[in-house]
C-alpha positions as a printed NumPy array, in Angstrom:
array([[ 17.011,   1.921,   3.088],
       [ 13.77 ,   2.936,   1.764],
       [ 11.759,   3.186,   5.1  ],
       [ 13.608,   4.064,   8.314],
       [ 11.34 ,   4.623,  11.159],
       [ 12.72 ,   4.73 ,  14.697],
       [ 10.36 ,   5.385,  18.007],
       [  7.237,   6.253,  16.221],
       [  4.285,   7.698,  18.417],
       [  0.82 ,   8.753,  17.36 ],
       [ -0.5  ,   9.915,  20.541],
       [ -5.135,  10.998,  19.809],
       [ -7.139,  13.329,  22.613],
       [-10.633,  11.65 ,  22.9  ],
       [-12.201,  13.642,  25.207],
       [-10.638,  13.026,  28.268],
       [ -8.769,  10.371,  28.002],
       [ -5.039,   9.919,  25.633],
       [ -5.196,   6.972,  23.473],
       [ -1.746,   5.641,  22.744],
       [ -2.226,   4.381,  19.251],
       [  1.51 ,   4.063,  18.31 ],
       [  3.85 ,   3.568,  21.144],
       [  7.379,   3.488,  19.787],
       [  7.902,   1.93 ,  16.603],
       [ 10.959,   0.881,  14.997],
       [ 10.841,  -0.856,  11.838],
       [ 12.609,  -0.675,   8.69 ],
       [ 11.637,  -2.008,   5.131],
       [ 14.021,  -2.056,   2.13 ],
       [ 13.376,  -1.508,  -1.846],
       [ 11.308,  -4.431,  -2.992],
       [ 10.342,  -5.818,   0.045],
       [  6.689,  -7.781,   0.099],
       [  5.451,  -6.689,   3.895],
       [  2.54 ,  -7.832,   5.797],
       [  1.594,  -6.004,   8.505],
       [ -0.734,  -7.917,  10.429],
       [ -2.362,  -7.293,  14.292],
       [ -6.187,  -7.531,  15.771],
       [ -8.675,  -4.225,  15.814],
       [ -6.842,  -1.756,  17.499],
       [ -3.232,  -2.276,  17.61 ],
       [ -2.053,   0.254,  15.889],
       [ -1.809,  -1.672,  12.071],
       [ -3.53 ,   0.928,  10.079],
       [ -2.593,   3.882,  12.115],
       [  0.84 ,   3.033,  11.154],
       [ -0.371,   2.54 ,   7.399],
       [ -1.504,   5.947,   7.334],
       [  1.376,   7.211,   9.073],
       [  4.014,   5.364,   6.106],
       [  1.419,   6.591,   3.012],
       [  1.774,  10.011,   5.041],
       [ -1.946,  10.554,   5.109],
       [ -1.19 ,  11.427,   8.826],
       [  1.324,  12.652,  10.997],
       [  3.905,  11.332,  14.156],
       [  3.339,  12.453,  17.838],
       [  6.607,  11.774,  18.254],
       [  9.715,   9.615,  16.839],
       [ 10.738,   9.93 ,  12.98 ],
       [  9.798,   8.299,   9.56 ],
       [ 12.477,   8.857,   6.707],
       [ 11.63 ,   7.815,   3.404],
       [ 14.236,   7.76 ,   0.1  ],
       [ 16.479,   9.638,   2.969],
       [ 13.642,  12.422,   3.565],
       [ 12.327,  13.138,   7.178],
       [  8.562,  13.072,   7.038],
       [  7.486,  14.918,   9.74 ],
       [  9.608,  17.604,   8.425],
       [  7.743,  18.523,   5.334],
       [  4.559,  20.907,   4.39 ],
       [  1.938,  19.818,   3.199],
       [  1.844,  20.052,  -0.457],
       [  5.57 ,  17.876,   0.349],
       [  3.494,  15.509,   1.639],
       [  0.934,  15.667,  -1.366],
       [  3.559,  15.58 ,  -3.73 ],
       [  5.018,  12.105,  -2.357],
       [  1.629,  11.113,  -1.91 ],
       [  1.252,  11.249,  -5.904],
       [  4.694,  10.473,  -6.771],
       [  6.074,   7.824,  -4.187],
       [  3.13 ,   5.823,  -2.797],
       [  0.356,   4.088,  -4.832],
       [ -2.465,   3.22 ,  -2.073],
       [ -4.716,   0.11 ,  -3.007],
       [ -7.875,  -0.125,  -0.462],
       [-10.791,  -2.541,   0.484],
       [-13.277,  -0.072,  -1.267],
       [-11.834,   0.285,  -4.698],
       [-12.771,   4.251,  -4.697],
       [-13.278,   4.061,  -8.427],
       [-15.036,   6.876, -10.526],
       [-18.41 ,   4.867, -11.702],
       [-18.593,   7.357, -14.297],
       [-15.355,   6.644, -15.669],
       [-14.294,   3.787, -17.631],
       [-11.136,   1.595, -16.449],
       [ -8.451,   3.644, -18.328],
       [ -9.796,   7.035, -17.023],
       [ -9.773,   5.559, -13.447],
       [ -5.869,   4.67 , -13.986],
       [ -5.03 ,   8.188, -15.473],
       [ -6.226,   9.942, -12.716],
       [ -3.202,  10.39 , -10.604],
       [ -1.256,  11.038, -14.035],
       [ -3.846,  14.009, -14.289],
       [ -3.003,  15.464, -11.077],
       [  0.859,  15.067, -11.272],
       [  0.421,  17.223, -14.674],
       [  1.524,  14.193, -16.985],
       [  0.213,  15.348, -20.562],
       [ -2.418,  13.594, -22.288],
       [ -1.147,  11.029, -24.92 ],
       [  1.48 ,  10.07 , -21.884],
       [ -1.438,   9.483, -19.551],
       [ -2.92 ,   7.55 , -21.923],
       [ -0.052,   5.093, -22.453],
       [  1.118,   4.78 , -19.417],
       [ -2.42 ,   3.835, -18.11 ],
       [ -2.762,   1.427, -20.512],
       [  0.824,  -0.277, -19.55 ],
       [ -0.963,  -0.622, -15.959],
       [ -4.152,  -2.415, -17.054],
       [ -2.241,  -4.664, -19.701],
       [ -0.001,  -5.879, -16.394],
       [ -2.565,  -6.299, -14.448],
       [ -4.35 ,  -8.352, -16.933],
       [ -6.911,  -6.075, -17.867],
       [ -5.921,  -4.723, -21.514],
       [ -9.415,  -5.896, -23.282],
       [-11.788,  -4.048, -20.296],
       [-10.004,  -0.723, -20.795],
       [-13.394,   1.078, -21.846],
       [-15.417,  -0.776, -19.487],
       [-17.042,   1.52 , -15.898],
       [-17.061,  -0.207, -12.809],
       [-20.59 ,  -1.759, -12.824],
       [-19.615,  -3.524, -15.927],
       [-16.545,  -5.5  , -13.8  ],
       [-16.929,  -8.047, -11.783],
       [-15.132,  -7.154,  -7.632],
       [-11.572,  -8.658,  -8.985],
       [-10.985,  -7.098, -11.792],
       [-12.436,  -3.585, -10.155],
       [ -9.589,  -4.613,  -7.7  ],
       [ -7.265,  -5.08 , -10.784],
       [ -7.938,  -1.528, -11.637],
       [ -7.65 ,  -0.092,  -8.178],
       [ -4.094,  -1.806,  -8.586],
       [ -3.203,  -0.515, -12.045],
       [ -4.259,   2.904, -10.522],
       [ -2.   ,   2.702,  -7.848],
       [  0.816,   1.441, -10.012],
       [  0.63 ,   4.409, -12.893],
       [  2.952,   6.759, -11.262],
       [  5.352,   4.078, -11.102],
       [  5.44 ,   4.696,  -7.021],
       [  8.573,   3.545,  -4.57 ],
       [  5.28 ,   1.657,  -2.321],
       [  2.42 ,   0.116,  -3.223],
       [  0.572,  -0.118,   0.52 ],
       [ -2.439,  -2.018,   0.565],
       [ -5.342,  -1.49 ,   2.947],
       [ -7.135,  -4.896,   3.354],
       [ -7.143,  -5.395,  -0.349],
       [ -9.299,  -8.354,  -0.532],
       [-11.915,  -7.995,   2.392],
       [-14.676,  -7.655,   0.101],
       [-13.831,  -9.918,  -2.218],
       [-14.865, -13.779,  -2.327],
       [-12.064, -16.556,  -1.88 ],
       [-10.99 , -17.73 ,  -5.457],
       [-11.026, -13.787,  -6.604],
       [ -8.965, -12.755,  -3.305],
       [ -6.408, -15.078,  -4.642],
       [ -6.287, -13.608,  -7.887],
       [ -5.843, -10.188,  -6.369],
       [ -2.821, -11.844,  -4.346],
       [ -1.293, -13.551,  -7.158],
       [ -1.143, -10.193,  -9.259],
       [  0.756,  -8.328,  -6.126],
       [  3.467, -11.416,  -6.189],
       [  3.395, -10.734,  -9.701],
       [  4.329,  -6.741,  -8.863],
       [  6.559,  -7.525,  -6.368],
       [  8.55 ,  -9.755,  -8.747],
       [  8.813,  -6.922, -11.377],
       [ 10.387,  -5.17 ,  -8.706],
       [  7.908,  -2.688,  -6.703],
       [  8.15 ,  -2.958,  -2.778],
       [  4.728,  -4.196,  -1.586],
       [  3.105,  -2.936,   2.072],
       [  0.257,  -4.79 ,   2.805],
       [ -2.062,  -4.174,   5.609],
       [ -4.253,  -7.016,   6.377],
       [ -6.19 ,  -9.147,  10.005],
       [ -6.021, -12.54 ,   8.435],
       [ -3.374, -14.753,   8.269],
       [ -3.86 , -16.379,   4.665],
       [ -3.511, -13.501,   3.267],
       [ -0.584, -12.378,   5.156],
       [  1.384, -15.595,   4.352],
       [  1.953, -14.229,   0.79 ],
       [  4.223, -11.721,   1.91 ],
       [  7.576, -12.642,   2.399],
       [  7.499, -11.039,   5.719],
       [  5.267, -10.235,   8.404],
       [  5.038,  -7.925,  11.147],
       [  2.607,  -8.71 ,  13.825],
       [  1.535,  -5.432,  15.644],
       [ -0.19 ,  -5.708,  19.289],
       [ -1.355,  -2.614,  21.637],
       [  0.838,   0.219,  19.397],
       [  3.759,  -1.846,  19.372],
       [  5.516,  -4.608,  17.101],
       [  5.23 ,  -7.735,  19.056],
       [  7.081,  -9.914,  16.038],
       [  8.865,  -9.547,  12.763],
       [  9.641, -12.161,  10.811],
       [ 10.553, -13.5  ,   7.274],
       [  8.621, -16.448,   5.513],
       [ 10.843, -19.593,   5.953],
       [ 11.525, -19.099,   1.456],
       [ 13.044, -16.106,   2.539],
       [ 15.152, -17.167,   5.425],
       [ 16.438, -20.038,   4.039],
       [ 17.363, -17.823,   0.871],
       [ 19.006, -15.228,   3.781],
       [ 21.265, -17.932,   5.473],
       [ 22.661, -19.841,   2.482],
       [ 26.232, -19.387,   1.188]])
């Protein structure tokens, strides 16, 4: 199993008062699973993002990953699968405007220590699969929002990561181009990467092959697509 989490709490102190924002979670996701975790403003969706992408930690309960306890480690452990384990995809882009599309990709090649002509290859392996091999030298401001997107994507793929978790991917992106951003996750998901993606509205959600629907720090539903369930109950 590649995520096991069992009664996960996140418990935060403002001011007086204890906000519950996790509340016992269970949930477990397997290797190249396509997730959606969906649920309105405040019910606990992106706390539990940031809890699986271990950019926070539990108040109570556990989160294994690849058969390692989370809460258990320091924090260059958790820095370290950060880099190596989890490629994070958000609504913003956070790209380097400075930087042209294959620096932005390098970047977390640079950190883990990967040397030079290796960074450069393996950054341009992530833009050709994501489409973008002939706007390698190109900054942000000359992309249009998708294919910015694209390299936010090839970025998160680089390190060849067990997740890719997405954080509303295509909130600020128009219709037709929020499609295209969807269509290249199936098209990771296929090639075998386990997808997480965080999201409030349903046609985006129904590209996943499963969704969890979160309500008040708790999973009120999980369930597969009907593809998937048929594919699950056939001899």
């Amino acid at each position: 199993m590649l995520i096991l989490i069992r009664g996960l709490q996140r418990f935060y102190q403002v001011g007086a008062e204890q906000v519950h924002a996790l509340n016992g979670v269970d949930l477990d996701i397997e290797a190249n699973e396509y997730v959606a975790i969906m649920g309105p403003s405040g019910s606990g969706k992106s706390t539990l993002m940031n809890l699986i992408g271990c950019l926070d930690s539990p108040t109570g309960g556990s989160y294994t990953l690849k058969g390692q306890e989370i809460g258990k480690l320091s924090d260059d452990e958790l820095a370290r699968i950060r880099n190596q384990e989890i490629g994070f995809v958000f609504q913003t882009f956070n790209l380097l405007p400075r930087a042209d599309a294959l620096h932005n990709v390098e970047l977390p090649l640079v950190y883990a220590g990967v040397k030079h002509e290796e960074r450069r290859r393996r950054a341009k392996e992530a833009l050709e699969l994501v489409g973008l091999g002939d706007r390698m030298k190109h900054k942000p401001n000359e992309l249009s929002g998708g294919q910015r997107q694209r390299v936010a994507i090839a970025r998160a793929l680089v390190n060849r990561p067990s997740i890719i978790l997405a954080d509303e991917p295509t909130g600020n992106l128009d219709t037709a181009t929020g499609e295209e951003i969807m269509a290249a996750f199936a098209n990771i998901w296929r090639q075998g990467n386990t997808v997480i993606l965080v999201t409030h509205e349903a046609d985006i959600a129904a590209h996943a092959r499963r969704t969890v629907r979160m309500r008040d720090g708790k999973i009120e539903s999980d369930r597969k697509s009907p593809l998937q369930a048929a594919a699950a109950t056939s001899p």
